[in-house]
C-alpha positions as CSV (number, residue, x, y, z in Angstrom):
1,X,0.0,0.0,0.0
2,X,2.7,2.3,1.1
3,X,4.7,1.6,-2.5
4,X,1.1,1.9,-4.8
5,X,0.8,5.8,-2.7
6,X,4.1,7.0,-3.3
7,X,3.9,5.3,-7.1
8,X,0.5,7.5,-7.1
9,X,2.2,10.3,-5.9
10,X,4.7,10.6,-8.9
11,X,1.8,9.7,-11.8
12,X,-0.4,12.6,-10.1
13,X,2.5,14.7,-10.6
14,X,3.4,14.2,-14.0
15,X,-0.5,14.4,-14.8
16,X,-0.6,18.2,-13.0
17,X,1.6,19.7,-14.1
18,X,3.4,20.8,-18.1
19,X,5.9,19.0,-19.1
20,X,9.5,20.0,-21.6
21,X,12.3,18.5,-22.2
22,X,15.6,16.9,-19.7
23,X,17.1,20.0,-18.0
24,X,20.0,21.9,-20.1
25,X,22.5,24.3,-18.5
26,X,20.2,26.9,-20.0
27,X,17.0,26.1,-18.6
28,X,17.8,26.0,-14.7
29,X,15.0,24.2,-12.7
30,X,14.1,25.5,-9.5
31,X,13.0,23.4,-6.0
32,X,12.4,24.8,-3.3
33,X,11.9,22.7,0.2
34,X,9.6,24.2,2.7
35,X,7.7,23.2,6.5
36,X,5.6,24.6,8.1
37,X,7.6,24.6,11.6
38,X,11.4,24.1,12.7
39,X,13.0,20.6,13.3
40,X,11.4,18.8,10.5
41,X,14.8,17.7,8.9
42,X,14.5,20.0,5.9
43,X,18.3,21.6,5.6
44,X,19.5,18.2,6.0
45,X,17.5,16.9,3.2
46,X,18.2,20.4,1.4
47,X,22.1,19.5,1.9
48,X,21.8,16.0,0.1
49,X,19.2,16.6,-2.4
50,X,21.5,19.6,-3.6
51,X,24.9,17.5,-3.6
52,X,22.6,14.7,-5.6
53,X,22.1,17.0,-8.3
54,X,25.1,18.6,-8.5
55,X,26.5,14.9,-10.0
56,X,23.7,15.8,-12.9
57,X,24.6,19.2,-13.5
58,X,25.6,22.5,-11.8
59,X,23.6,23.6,-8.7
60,X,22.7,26.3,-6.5
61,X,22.0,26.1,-3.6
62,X,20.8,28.9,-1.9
63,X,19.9,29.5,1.8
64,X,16.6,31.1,1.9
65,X,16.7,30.8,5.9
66,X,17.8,34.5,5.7
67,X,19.5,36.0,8.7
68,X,19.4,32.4,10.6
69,X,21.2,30.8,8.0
70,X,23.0,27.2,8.4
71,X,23.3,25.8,4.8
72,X,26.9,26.3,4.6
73,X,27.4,24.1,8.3
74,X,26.1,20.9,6.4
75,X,28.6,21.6,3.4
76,X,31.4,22.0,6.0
77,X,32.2,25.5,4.7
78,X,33.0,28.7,5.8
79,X,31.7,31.7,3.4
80,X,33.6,34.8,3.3
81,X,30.6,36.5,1.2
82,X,27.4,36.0,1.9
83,X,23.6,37.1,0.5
84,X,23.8,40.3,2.9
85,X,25.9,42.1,0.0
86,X,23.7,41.2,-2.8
87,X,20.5,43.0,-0.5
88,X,22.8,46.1,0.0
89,X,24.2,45.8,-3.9
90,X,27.5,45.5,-3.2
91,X,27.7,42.6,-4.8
92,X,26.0,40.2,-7.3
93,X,25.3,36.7,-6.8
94,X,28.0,35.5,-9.2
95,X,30.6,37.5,-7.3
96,X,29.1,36.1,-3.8
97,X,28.4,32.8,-4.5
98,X,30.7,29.8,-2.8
99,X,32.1,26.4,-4.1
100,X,31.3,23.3,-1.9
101,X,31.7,20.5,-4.1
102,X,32.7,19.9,-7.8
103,X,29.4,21.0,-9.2
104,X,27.7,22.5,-6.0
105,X,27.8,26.1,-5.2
106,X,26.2,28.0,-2.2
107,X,24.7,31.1,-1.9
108,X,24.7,31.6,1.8
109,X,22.5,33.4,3.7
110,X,23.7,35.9,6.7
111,X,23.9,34.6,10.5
112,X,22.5,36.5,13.0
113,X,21.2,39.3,10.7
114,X,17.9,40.3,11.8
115,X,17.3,43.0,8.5
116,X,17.5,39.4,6.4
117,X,14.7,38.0,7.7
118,X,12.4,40.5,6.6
119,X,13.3,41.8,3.1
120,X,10.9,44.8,2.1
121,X,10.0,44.2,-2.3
122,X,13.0,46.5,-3.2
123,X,15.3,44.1,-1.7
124,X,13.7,41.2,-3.0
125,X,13.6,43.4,-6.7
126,X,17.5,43.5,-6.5
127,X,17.7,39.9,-5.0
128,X,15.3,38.6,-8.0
129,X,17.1,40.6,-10.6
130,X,20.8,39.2,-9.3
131,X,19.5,35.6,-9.4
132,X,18.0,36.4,-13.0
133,X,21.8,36.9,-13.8
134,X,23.4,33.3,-13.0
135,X,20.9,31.0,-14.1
136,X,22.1,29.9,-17.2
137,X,25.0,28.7,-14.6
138,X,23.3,25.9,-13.5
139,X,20.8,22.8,-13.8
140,X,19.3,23.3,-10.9
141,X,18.6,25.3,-7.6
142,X,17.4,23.9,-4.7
143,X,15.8,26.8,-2.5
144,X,16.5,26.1,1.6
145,X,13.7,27.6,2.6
146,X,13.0,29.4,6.4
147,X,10.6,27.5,8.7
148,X,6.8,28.8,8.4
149,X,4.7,31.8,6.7
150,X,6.9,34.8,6.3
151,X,5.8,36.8,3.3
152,X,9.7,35.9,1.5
153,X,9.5,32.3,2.2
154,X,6.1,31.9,0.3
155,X,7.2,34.1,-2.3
156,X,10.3,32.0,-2.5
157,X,8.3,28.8,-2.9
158,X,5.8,30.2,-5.3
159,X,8.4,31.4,-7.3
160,X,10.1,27.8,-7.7
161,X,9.3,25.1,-10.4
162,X,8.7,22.6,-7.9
163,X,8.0,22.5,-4.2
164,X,8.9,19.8,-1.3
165,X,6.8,20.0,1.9
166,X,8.4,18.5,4.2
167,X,7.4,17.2,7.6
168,X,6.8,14.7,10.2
169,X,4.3,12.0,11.8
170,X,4.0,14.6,14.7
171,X,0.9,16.4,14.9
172,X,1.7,19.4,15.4
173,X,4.1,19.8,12.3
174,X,1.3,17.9,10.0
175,X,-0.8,20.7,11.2
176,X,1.9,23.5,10.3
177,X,2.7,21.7,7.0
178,X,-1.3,22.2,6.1
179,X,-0.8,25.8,7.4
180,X,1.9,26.4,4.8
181,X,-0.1,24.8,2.0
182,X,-2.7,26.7,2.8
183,X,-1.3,30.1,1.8
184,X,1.1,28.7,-1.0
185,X,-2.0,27.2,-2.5
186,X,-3.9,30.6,-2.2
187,X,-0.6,32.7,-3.9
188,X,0.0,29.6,-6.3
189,X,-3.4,27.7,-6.8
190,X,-2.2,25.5,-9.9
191,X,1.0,25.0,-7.7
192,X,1.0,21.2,-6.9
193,X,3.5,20.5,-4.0
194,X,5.2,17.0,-3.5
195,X,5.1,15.7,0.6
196,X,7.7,14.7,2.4
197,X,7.1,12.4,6.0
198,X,10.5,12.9,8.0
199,X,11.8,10.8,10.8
200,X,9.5,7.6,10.4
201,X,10.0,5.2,12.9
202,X,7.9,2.5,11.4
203,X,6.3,2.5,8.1
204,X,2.9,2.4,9.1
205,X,3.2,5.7,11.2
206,X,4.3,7.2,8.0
207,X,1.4,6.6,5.5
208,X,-1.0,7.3,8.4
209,X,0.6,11.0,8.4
210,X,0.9,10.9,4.4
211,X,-2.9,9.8,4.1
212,X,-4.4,12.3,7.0
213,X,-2.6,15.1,5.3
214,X,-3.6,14.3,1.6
215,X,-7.3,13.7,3.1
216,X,-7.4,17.1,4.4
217,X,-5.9,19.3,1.9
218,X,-8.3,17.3,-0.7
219,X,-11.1,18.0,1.5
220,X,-10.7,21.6,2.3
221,X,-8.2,22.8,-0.4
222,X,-9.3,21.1,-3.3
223,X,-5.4,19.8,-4.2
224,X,-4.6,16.0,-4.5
225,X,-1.0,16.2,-2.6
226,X,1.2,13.7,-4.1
227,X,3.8,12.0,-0.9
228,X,6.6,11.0,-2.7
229,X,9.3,9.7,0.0
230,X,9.0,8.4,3.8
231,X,12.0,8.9,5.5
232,X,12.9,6.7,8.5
233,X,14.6,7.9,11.9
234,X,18.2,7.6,11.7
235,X,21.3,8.8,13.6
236,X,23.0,9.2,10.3
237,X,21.4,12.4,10.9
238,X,22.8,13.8,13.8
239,X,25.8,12.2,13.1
240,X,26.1,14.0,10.0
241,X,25.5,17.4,11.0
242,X,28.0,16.8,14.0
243,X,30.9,16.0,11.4
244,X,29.4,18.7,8.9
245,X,28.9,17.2,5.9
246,X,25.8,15.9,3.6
247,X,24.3,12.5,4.9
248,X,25.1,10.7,1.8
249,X,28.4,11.6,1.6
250,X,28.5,9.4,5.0
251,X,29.8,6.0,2.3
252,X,27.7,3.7,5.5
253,X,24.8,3.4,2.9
254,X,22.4,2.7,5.6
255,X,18.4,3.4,5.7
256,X,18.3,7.2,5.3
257,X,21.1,7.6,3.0
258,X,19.7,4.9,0.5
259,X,16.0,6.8,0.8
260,X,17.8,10.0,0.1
261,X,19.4,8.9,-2.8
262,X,15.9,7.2,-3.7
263,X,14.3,10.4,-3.5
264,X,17.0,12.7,-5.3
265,X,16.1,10.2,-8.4
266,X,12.8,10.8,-8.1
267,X,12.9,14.5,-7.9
268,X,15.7,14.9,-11.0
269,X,12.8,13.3,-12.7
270,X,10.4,15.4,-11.6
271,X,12.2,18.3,-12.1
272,X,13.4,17.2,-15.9
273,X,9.6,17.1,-16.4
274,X,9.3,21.0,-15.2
275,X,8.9,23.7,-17.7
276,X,11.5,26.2,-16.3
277,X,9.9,29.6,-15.7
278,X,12.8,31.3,-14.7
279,X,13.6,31.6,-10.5
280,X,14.2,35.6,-10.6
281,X,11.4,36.6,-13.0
282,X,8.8,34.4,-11.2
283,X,10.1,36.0,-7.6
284,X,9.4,39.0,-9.6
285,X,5.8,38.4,-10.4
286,X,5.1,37.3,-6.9
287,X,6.3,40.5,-5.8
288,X,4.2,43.0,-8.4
289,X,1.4,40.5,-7.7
């Protein structure tokens, strides 16, 4: 049952949404991964999905957890340049922007900035317009978004080709994750967002979360969410953000790192299948909107 919802989950997709052709340096697919509350897991799945990728084709990944910002911890680097100097205009992304891997680069939010986490539409504007600048850089960007319903983190999620909900089987973040689906579904109605269950002990806890949440954004939102991934409770994960580094670039191959890699196949594919609208313009038809 749990394999035939997830299978669903990837047809529904397909069905929802246009399709074009494999992803070319110059059509740069954009994902962003969103919850609706804190400790969900989602920088950690941000950090592997983005090294994933990066095999593929040149990434971006870009730490949309403005002025809290932790990207670069996971990718074991230390930016000298961050996103603060692209808000002031001191600096483009191109000139800002920071190798992690062959393949990977990261656009790093600031730390302990609080003007970051609240970005008025001129300093998105210049953010949008800078991003506009680099994408025929890369294959993809994978958008680590901030926790909950700031006006930026929706418009960052509307903005991108495809987005990842991601949460657990605890009520309280299934409830947050509807929350957040709530108000990207009213900015983006056609949007159709792929769900994420994090930290699933047993299977069956899982798909109970996967179905309750797909049964209530059906029922009250109109949108058949399509769960494409349960990820199980591992220690890989702590153990991982201890030494720094992406959890499949651990080499144990255990339970979460062979879902991971699972589930970066399944979103390349899903992403190939996106007609690329363009990260920066879209940001800046959220913003005139």
């Amino acid at each position: 049952m749990q394999e035939a919802l997830l299978n669903q989950g990837v047809r529904s997709a397909v069905r929802t949404e246009q399709e074009a052709a494999p992803c070319s340096k110059n059509a740069m697919r954009s994902l962003c991964i969103v919850s609706g509350k804190g400790g969900t897991g989602k920088s950690m799945i941000s950090a592997s999905l983005a090294f994933l990728l990066s095999e593929q084709g040149n990434t971006l990944l870009f730490d949309a957890d403005l002025g809290v910002a932790n990207a670069h911890i996971l990718q074991g680097i230390r930016p000298t340049h961050t996103i603060a100097e692209v808000i002031s205009g001191s600096a483009s992304v191109a000139n800002v922007v920071t190798p992690c891997y062959k393949g990977l680069d990261l656009l790093a939010g600031g730390s302990g900035v609080a003007q970051l986490a609240s970005l008025n539409a001129g300093e998105l504007e210049l953010l949008a317009a800078s991003l506009r600048s680099v994408e025929d850089r890369y294959c993809h960007m994978v958008v680590d978004s901030a926790a909950g319903l700031s006006r930026q983190t929706v418009a960052f999620a509307a903005a991108s080709d495809r987005v990842l909900v991601v949460t657990t089987p605890a009520v309280t973040a299934l409830t947050d994750a509807y929350a957040f689906l709530k108000v990207l579904l009213t900015r983006r109605p056609h949007c159709r967002p792929r769900l994420i269950i994090n930290r699933v002990v047993v299977p069956e806890e899982g798909l109970r979360a996967a179905e309750r949440l797909i049964d209530v954004t059906k029922r009250f939102l109109g949108v058949e969410l399509q769960c494409i991934a349960q990820l199980p409770d591992d220690r890989a994960a702590f153990i991982a953000t201890q030494e720094q580094r992406p959890v499949v670039r651990g080499g144990s191959n255990g339970p979460l790192e062979q879902a991971l890699r699972e589930l970066a196949v399944t979103v390349a594919k899903d992403l190939n299948r996106a007609r690329p609208r363009g990260f920066g313009n879209s940001l800046h038809k959220q913003l005139i909107a």
